[in-house]
C-alpha positions as protocol buffer text, in pm:
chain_id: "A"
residue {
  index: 1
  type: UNK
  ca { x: 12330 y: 17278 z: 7475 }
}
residue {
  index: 2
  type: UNK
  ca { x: 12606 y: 17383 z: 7721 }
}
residue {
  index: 3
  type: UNK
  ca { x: 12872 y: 17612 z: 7489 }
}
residue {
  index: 4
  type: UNK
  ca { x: 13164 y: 17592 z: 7771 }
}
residue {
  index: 5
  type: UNK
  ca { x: 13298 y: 17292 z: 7622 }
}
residue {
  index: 6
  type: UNK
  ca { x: 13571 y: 17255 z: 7427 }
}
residue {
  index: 7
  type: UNK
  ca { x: 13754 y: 17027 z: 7173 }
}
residue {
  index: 8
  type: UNK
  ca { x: 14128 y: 17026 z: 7083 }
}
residue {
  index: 9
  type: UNK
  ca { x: 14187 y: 16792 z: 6787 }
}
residue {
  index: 10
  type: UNK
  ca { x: 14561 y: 16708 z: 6912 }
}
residue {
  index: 11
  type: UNK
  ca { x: 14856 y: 16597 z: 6675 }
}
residue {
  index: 12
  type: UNK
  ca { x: 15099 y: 16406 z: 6904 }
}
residue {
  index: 13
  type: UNK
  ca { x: 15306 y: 16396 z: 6673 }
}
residue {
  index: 14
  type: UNK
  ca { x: 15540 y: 16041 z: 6633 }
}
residue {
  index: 15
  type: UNK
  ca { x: 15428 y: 15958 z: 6984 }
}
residue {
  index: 16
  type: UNK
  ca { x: 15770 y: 16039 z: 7217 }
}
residue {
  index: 17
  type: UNK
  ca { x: 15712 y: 16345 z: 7402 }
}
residue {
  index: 18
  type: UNK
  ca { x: 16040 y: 16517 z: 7305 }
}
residue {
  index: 19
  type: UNK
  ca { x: 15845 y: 16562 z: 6955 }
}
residue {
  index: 20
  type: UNK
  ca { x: 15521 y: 16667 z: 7123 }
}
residue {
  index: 21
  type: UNK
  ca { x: 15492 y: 17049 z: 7069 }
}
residue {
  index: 22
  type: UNK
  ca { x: 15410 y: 17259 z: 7416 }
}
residue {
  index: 23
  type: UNK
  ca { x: 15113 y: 17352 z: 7269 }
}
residue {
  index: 24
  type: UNK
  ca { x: 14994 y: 16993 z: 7248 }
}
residue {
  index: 25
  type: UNK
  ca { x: 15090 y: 16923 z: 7607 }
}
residue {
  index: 26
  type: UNK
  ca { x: 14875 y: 17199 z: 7756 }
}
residue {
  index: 27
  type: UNK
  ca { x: 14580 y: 17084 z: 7539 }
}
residue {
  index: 28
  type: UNK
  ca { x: 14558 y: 16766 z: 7723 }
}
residue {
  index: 29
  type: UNK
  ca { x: 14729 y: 16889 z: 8016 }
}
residue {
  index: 30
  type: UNK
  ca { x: 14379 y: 17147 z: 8016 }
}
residue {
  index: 31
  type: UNK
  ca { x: 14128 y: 16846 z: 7913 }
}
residue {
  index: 32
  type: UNK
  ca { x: 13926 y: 16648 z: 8104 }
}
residue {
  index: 33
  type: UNK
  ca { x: 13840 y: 16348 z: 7800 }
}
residue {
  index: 34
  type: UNK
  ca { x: 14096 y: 16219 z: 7592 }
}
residue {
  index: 35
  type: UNK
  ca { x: 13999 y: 16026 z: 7315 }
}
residue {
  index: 36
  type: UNK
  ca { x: 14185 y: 15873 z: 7076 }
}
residue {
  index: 37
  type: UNK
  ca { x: 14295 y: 15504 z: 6866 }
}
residue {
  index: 38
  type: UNK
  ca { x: 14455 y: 15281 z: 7122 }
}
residue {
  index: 39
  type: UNK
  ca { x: 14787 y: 15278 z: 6950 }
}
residue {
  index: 40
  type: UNK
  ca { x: 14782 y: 15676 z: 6985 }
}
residue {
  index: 41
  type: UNK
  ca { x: 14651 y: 15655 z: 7332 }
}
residue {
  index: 42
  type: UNK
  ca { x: 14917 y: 15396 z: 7467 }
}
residue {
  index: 43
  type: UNK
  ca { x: 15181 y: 15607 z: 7323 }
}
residue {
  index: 44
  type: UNK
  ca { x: 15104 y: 15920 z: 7595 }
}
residue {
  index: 45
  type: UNK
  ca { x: 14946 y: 15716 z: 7832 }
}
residue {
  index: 46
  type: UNK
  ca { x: 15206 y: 15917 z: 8056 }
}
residue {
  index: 47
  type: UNK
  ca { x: 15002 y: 16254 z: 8038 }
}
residue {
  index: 48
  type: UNK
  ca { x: 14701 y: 16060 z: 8108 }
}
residue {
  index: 49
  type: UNK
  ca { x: 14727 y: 15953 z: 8494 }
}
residue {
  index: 50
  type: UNK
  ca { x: 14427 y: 16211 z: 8550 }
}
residue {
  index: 51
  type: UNK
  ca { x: 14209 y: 16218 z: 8286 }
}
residue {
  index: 52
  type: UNK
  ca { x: 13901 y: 16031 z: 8176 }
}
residue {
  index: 53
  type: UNK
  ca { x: 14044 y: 15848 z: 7894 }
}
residue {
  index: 54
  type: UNK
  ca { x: 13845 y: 15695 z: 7610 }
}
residue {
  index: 55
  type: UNK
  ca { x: 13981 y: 15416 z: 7359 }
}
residue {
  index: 56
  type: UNK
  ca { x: 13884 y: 15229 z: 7047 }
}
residue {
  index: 57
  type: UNK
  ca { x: 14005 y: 15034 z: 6758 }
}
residue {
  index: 58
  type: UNK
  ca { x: 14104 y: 15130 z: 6396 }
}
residue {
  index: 59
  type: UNK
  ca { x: 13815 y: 15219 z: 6159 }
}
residue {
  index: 60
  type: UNK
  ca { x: 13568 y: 15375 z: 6449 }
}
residue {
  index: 61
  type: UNK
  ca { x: 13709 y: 15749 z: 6308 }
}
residue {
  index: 62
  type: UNK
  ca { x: 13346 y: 15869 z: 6291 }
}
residue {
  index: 63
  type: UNK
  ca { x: 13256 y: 15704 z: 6644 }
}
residue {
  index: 64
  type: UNK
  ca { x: 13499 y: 15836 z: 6834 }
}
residue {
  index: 65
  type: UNK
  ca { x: 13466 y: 16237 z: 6693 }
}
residue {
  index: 66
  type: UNK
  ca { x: 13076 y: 16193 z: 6758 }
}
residue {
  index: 67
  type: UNK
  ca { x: 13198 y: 16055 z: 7107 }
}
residue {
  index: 68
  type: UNK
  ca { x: 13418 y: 16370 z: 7134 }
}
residue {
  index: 69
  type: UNK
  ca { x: 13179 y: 16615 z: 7038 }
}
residue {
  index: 70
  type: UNK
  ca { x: 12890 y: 16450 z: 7278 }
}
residue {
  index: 71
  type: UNK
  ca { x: 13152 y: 16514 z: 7589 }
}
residue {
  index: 72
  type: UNK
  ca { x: 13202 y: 16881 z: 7485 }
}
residue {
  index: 73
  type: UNK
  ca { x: 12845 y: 16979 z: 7478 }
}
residue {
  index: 74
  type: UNK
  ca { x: 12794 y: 16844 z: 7790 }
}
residue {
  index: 75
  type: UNK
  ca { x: 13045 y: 17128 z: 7875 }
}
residue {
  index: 76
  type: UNK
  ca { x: 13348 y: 16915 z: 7900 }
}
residue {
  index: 77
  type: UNK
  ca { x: 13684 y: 17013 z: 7767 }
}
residue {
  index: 78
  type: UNK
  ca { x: 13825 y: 16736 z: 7561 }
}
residue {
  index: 79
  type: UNK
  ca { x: 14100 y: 16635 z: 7323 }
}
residue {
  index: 80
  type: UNK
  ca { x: 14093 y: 16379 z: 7075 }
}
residue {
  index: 81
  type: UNK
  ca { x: 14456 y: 16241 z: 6954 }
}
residue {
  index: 82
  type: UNK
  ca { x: 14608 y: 16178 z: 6635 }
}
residue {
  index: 83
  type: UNK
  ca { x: 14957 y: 16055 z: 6588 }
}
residue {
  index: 84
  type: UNK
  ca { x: 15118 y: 16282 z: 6330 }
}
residue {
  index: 85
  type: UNK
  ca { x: 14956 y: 16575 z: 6231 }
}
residue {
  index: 86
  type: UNK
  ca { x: 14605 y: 16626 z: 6254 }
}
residue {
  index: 87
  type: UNK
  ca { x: 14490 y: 16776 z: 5984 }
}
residue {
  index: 88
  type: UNK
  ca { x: 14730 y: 16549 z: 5775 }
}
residue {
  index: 89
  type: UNK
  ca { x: 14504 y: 16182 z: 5730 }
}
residue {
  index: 90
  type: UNK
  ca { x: 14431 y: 16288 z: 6122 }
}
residue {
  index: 91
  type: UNK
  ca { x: 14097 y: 16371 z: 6276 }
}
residue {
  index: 92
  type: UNK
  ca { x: 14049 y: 16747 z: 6211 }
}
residue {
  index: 93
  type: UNK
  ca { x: 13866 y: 16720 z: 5882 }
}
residue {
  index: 94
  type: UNK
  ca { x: 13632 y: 16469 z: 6094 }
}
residue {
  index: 95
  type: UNK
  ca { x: 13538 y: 16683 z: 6372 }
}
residue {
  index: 96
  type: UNK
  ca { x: 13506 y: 16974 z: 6138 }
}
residue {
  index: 97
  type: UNK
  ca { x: 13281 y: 16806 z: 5925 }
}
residue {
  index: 98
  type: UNK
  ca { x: 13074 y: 16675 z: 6199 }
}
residue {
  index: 99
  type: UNK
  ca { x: 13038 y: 17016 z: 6400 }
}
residue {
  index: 100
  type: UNK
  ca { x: 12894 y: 17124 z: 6106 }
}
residue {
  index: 101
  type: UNK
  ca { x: 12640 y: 16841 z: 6026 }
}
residue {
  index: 102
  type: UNK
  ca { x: 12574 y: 16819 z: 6348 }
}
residue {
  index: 103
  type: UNK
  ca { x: 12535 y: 17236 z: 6388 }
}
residue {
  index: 104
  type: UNK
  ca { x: 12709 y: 17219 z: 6677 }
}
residue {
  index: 105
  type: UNK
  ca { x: 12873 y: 17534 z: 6836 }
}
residue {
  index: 106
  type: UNK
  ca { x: 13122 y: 17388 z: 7032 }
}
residue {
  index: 107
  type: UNK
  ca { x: 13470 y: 17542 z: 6996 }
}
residue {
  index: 108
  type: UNK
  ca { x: 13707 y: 17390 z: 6844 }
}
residue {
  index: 109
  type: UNK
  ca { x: 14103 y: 17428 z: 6805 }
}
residue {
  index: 110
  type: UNK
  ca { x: 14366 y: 17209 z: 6591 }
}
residue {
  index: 111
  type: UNK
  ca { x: 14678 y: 17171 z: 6757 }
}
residue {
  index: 112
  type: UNK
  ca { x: 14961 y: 17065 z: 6475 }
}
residue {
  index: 113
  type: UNK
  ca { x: 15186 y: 16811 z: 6540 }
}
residue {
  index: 114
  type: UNK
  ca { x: 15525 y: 16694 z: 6366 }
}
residue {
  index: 115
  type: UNK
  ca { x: 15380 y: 16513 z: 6039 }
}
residue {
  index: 116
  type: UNK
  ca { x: 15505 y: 16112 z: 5971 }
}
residue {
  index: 117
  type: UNK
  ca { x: 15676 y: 16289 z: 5665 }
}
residue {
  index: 118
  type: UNK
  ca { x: 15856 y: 16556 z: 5886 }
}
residue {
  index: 119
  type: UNK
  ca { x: 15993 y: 16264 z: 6141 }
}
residue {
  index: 120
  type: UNK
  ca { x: 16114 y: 16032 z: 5875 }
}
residue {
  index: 121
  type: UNK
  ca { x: 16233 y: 16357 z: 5650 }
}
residue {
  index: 122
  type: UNK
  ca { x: 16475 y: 16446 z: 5967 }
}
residue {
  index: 123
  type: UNK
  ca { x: 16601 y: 16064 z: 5989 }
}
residue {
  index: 124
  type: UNK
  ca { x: 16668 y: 16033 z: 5652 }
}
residue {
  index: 125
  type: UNK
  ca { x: 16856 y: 16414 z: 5622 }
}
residue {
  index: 126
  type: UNK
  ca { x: 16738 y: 16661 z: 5428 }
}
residue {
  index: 127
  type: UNK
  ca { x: 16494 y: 16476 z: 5136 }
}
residue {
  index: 128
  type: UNK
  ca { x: 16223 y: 16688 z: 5140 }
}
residue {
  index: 129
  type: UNK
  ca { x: 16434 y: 17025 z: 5049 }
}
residue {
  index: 130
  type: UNK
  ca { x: 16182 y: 17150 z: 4758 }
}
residue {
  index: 131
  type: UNK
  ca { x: 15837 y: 17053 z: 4649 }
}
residue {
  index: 132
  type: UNK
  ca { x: 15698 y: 16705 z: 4722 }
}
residue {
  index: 133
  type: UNK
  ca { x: 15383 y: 16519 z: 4769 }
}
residue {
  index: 134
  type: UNK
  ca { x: 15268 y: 16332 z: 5038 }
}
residue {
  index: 135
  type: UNK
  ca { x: 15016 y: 16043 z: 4895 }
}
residue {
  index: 136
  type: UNK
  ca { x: 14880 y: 15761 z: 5124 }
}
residue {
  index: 137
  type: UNK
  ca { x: 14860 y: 15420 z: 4916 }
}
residue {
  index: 138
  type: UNK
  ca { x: 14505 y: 15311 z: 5131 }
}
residue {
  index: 139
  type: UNK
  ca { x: 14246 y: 15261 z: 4945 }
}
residue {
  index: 140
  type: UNK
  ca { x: 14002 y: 15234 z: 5167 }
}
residue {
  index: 141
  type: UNK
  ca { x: 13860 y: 15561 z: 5156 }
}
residue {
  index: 142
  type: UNK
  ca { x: 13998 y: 15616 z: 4790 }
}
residue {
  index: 143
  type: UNK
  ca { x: 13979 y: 15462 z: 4520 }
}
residue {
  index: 144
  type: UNK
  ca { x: 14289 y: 15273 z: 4341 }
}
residue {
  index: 145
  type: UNK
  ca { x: 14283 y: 15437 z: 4053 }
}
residue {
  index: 146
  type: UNK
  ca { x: 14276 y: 15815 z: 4114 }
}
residue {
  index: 147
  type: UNK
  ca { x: 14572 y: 15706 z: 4366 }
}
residue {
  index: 148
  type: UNK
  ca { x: 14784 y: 15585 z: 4055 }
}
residue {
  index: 149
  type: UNK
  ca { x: 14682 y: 15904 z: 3879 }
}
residue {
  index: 150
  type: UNK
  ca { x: 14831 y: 16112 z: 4154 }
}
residue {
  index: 151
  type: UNK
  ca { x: 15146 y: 15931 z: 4188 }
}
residue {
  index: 152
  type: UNK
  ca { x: 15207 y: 15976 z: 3801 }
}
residue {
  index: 153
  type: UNK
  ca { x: 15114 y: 16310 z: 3815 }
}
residue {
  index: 154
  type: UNK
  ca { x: 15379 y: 16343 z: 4125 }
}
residue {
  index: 155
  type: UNK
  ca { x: 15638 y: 16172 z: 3947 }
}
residue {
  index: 156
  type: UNK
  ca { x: 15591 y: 16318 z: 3566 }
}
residue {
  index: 157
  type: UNK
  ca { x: 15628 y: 16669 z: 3757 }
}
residue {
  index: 158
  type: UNK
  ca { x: 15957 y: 16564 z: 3941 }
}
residue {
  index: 159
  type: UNK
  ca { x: 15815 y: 16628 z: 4305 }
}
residue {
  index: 160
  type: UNK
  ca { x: 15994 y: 16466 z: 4606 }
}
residue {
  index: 161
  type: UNK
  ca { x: 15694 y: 16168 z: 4681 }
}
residue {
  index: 162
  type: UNK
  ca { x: 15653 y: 16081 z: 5061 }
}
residue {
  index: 163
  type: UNK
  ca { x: 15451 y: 15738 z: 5037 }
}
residue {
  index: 164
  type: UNK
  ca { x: 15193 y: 15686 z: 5362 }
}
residue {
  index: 165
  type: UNK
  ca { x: 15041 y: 15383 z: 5440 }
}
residue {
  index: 166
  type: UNK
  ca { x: 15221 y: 15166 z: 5143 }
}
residue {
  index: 167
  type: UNK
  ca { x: 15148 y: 14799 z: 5252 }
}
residue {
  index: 168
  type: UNK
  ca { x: 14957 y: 14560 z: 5475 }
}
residue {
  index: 169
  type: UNK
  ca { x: 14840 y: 14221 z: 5536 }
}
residue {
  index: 170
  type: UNK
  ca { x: 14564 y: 14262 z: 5297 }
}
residue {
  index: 171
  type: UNK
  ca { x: 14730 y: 14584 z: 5061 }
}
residue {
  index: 172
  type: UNK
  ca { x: 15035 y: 14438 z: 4903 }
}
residue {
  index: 173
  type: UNK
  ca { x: 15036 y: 14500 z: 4578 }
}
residue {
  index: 174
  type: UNK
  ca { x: 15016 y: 14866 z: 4600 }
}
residue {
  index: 175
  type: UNK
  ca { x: 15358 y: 14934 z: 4676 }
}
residue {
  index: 176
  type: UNK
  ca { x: 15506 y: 14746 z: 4404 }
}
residue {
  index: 177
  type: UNK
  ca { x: 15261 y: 14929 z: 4121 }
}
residue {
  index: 178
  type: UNK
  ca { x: 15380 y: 15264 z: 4258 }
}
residue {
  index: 179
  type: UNK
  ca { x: 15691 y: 15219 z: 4218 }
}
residue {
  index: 180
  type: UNK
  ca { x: 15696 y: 15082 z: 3837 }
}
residue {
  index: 181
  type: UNK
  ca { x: 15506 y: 15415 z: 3785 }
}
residue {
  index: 182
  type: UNK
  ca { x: 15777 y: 15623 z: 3931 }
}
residue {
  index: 183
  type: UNK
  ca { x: 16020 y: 15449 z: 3690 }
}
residue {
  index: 184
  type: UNK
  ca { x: 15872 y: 15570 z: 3431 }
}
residue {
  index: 185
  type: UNK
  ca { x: 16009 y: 15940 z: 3528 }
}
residue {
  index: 186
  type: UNK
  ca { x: 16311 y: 15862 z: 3740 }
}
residue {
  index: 187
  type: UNK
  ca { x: 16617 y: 15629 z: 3708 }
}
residue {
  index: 188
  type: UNK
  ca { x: 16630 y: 15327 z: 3879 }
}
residue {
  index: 189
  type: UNK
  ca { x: 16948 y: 15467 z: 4082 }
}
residue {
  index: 190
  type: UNK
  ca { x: 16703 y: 15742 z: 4252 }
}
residue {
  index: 191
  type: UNK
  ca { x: 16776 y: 15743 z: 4628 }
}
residue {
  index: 192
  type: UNK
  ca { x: 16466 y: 15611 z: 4860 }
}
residue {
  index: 193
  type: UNK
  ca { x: 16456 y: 15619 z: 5218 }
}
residue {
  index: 194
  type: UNK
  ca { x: 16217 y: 15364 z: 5423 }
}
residue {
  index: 195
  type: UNK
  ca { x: 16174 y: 15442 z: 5773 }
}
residue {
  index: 196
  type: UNK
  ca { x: 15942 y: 15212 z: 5987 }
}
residue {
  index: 197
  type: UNK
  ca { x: 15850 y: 15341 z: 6347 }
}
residue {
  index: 198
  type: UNK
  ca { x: 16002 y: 15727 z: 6261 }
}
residue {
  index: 199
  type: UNK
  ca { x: 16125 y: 15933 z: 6564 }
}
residue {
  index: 200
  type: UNK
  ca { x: 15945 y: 15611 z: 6762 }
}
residue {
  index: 201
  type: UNK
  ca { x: 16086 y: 15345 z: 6966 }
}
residue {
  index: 202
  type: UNK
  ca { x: 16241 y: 15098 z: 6745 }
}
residue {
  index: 203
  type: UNK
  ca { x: 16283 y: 15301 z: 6448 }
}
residue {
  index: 204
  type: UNK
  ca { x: 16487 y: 15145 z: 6141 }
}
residue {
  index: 205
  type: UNK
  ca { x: 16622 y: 15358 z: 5860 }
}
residue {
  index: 206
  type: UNK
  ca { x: 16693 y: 15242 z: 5524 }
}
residue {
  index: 207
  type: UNK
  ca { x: 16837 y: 15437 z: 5235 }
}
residue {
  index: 208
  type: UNK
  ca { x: 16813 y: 15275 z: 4887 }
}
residue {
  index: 209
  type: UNK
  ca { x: 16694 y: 15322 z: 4521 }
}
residue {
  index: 210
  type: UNK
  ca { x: 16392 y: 15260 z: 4318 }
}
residue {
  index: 211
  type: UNK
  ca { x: 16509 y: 14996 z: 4164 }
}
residue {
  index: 212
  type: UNK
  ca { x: 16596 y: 14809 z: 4530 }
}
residue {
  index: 213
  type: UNK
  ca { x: 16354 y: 14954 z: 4714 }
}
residue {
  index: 214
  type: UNK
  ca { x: 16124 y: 14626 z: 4728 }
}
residue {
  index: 215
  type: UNK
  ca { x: 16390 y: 14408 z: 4922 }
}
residue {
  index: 216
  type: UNK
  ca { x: 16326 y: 14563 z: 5193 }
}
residue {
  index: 217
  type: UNK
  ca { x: 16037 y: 14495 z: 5492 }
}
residue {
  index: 218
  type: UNK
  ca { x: 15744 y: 14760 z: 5436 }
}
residue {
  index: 219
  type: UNK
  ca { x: 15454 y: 14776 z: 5657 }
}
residue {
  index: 220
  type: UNK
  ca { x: 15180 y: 15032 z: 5782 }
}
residue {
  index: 221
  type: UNK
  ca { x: 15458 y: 15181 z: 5984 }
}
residue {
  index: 222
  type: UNK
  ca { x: 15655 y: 15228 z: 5739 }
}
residue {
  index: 223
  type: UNK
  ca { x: 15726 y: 15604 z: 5540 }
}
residue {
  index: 224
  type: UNK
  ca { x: 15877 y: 15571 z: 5241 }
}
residue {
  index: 225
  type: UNK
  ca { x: 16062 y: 15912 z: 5029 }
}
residue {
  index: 226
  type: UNK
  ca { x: 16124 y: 15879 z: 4681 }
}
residue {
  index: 227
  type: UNK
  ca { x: 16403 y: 16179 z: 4624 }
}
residue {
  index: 228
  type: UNK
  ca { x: 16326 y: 16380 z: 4276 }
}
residue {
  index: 229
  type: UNK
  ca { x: 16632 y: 16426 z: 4000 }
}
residue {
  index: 230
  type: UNK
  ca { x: 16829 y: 16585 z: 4187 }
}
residue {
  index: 231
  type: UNK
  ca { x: 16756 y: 16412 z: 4537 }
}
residue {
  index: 232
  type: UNK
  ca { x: 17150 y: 16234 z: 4602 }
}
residue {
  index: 233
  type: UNK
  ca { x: 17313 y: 16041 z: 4871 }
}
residue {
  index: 234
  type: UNK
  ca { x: 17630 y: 16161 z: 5068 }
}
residue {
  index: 235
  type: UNK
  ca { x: 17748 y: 16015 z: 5414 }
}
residue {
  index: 236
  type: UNK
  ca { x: 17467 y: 15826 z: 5496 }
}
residue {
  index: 237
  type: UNK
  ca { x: 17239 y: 16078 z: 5433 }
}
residue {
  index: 238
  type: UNK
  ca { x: 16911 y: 16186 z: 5135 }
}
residue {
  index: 239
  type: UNK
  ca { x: 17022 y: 16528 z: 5021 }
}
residue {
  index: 240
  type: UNK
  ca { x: 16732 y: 16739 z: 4793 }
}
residue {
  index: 241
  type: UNK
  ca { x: 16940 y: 17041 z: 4703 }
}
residue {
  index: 242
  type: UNK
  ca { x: 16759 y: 17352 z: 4727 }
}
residue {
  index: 243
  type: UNK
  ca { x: 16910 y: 17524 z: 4476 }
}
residue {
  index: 244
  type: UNK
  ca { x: 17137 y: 17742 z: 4666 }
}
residue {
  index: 245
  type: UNK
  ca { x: 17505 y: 17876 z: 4488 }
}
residue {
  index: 246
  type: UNK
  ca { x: 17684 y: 17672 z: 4759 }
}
């Protein structure tokens, strides 16, 4: 086993390099591999005129970290790509979990990026001001019913919610159900904000309620922040106050 390798689990944040941090451009700037979902891959393909650059489709998580940790112990210096943050529904659990299955000693380092939540947060104003919860509605991976149970749990203790994945193709029901459970805490006049494609090319920003919130397109691309009691609207903007004698 060659120990010189190295892997850098990379957030790229929403994918525009203005919200890359520096940190994340030296990782790949220093890597040889890049690996990453094609989505991800396309959006710094850029960065990548001199690297080996490895791509696959959705669901092949598990391939592609054993695939990055294979390179590195051949002594390679390599960085696998998550949109987002990655340690936020992003790869670094993955790898970490592998290295140590696998008993690798390879190095690795976790480069944070600007969360989904953050990106659509800064396009909507100022929503996420005190505690919230971020809670993905896939259920893939989790079941359906300890999702609902964290969503009440969110709502009955007045948290700012940040929704992730809330509805595809297949997934549509989801979205609807969560939001009947948040009206059990909150009024109906609650500000939402739905951003598809946040701090992205093509991003749309929507500001709402709960009780509106379903006339509106929602896809996987789509980030969705349910304010808490206090969460108001004021010149186009979500305002959470802090709390602050203003």
């Amino acid at each position: 086993m060659n120990n010189k390798g190295k892997i850098y689990v990379v957030g790229i944040g929403p994918g525009n390099m203005e919200h890359m941090s520096l940190m994340a451009l030296k990782a790949i700037e220093k890597s040889q591999v890049v690996i990453g979902y094609k989505t991800y891959i396309n959006l710094i393909k850029d960065l990548l005129k001199d690297k080996e650059v490895i791509d696959s489709s959705m669901k092949k998580e598990i391939e592609r970290c054993n695939l990055t940790i294979d390179e590195a112990e051949k002594g390679r210096i390599v960085s696998i790509v998550s949109s987002g943050d990655p340690g936020i529904y992003g790869m670094a659990g993955i790898i970490l979990e592998l290295i140590n299955k696998r008993k690798s000693e390879i190095d690795v380092e976790i480069v944070p990026g600007i969360s989904a939540a953050n990106a659509a947060a800064a396009s909507l104003g100022s929503p996420l001001m005190h505690d919230f919860a971020v809670i993905s509605l896939s259920n893939l991976l989790t079941d359906w019913e300890i999702i609902k149970k964290r969503i009440e749990c969110a709502a009955a203790g007045d948290f700012i919610i940040s929704l992730y994945n809330p509805k595809s193709k297949r997934r549509v029901n989801q979205i609807a159900e969560s939001r009947d459970i948040i009206l059990k805490y909150r009024k109906p006049s609650t500000p939402v904000g739905i951003v598809k494609n946040a701090k992205r090319t093509g991003e749309k920003v929507i500001i709402t309620d709960l009780e509106n919130m379903l006339n509106y397109e929602i896809d996987m691309f789509t980030i969705i922040i349910v304010g808490n009691s206090n969460t108001y609207i004021e010149n186009g903007k979500m305002i959470t106050p802090r709390g602050y004698n203003i």
